[in-house]
FIPAMAR-687758 format. One record per atom (N, C-alpha, C): residue in one letter; x, y, z. Coordinates in steps of 0.05 Angstrom, whole numbers, plus 32768, in hexadecimal, padded with zeros to 4 digits. Layout:
N
AXYZ...
***
This chain:
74
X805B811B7F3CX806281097F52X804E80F27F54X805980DE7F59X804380BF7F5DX804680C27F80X803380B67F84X803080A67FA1X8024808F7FA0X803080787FBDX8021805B7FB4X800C80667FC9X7FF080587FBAX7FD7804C7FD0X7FE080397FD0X7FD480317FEAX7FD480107FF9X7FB78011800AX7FAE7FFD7FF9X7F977FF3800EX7FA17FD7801AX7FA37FD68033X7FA77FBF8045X7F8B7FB18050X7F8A7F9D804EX7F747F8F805DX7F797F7B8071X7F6E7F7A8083X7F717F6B809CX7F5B7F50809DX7F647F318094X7F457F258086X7F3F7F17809DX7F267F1680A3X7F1A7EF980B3X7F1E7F0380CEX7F107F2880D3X7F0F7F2F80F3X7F007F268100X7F077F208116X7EEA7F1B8128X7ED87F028128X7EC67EFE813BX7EB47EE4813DX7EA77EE68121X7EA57EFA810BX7E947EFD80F4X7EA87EFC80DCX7EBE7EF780E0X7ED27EF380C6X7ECF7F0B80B3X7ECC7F1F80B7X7ECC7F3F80AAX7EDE7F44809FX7EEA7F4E808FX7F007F618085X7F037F78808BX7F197F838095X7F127F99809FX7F317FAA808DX7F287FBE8075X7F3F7FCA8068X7F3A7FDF806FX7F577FF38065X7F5D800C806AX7F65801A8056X7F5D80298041X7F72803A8030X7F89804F803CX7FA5805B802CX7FAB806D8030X7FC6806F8023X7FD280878023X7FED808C8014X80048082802BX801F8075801CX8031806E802AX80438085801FX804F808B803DX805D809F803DX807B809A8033X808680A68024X80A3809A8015X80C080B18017X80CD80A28027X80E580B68029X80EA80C58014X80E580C17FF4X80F380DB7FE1X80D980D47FD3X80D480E77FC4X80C280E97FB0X80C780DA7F99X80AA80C87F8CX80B280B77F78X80AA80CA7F63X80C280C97F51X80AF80DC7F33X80A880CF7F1DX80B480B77F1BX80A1809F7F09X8097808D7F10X808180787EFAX8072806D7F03X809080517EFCX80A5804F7EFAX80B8803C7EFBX80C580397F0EX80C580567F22X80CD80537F3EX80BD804F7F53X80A180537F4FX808E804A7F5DX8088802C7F5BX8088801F7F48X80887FFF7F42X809E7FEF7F59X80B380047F4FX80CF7FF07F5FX80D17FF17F82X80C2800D7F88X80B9800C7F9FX809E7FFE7FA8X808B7FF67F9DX80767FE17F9DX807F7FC57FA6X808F7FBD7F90X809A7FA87F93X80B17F9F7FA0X80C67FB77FADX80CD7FBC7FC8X80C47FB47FE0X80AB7FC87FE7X809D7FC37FF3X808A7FAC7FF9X80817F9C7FDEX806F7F807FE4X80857F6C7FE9X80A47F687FE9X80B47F537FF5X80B57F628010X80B87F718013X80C17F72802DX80B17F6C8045X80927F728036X80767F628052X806D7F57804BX80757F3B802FX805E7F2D802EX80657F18803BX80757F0A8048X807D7EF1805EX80647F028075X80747F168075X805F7F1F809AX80417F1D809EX803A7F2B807DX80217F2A807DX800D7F1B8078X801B7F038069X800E7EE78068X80097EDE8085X80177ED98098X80187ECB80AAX80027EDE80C2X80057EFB80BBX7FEA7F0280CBX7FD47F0680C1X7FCF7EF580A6X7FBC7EF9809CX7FAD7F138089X7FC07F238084X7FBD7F3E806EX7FBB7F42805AX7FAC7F508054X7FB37F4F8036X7FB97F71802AX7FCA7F718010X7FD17F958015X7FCE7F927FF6X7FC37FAA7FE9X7FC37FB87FC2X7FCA7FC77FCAX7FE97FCE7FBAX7FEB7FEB7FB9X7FEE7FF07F91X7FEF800C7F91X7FEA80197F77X7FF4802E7F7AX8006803A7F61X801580507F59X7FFD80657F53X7FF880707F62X7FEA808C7F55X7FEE80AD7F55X7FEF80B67F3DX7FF580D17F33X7FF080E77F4BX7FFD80F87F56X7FF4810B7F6DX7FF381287F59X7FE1812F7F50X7FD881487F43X7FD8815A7F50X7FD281597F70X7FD181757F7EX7FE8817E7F8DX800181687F8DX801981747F92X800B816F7FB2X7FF981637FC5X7FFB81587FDDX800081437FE9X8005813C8000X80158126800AX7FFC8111800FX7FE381218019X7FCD8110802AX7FB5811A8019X7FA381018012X7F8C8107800AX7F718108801F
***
């Protein structure tokens, strides 16, 4: 099974212009079992928030990675 990481970043917080990111797994209604269905959901997913997330200033990487232990949450 693949799962996507997404690290999201929030840029230019505060009176100090910080970045302030988050890692973690996005949770996916069916299980992806290739890394060709994980891409198409990537890139699903990057049209569908990158208008929103430009405009509040975000920034998001996500990456297809291998789940070896058969768990949902790391």
């Amino acid at each position: 099974m693949i799962k996507i990481l997404a690290t999201v970043c929030f840029l230019s917080v505060g009176a100090e212009k910080q970045d302030l990111c988050m890692s973690g797994f996005i949770p996916m209604t069916k299980p992806l079992v290739t890394v060709q269905e994980c891409s198409v959901a990537i890139k699903d997913i990057s049209e569908y928030v990158n208008q929103d997330f430009k405009d509040r200033n975000i920034a998001m990487n996500l990456q297809c990675v291998r789940d070896n232990y058969g768990t949902t949450n790391i």
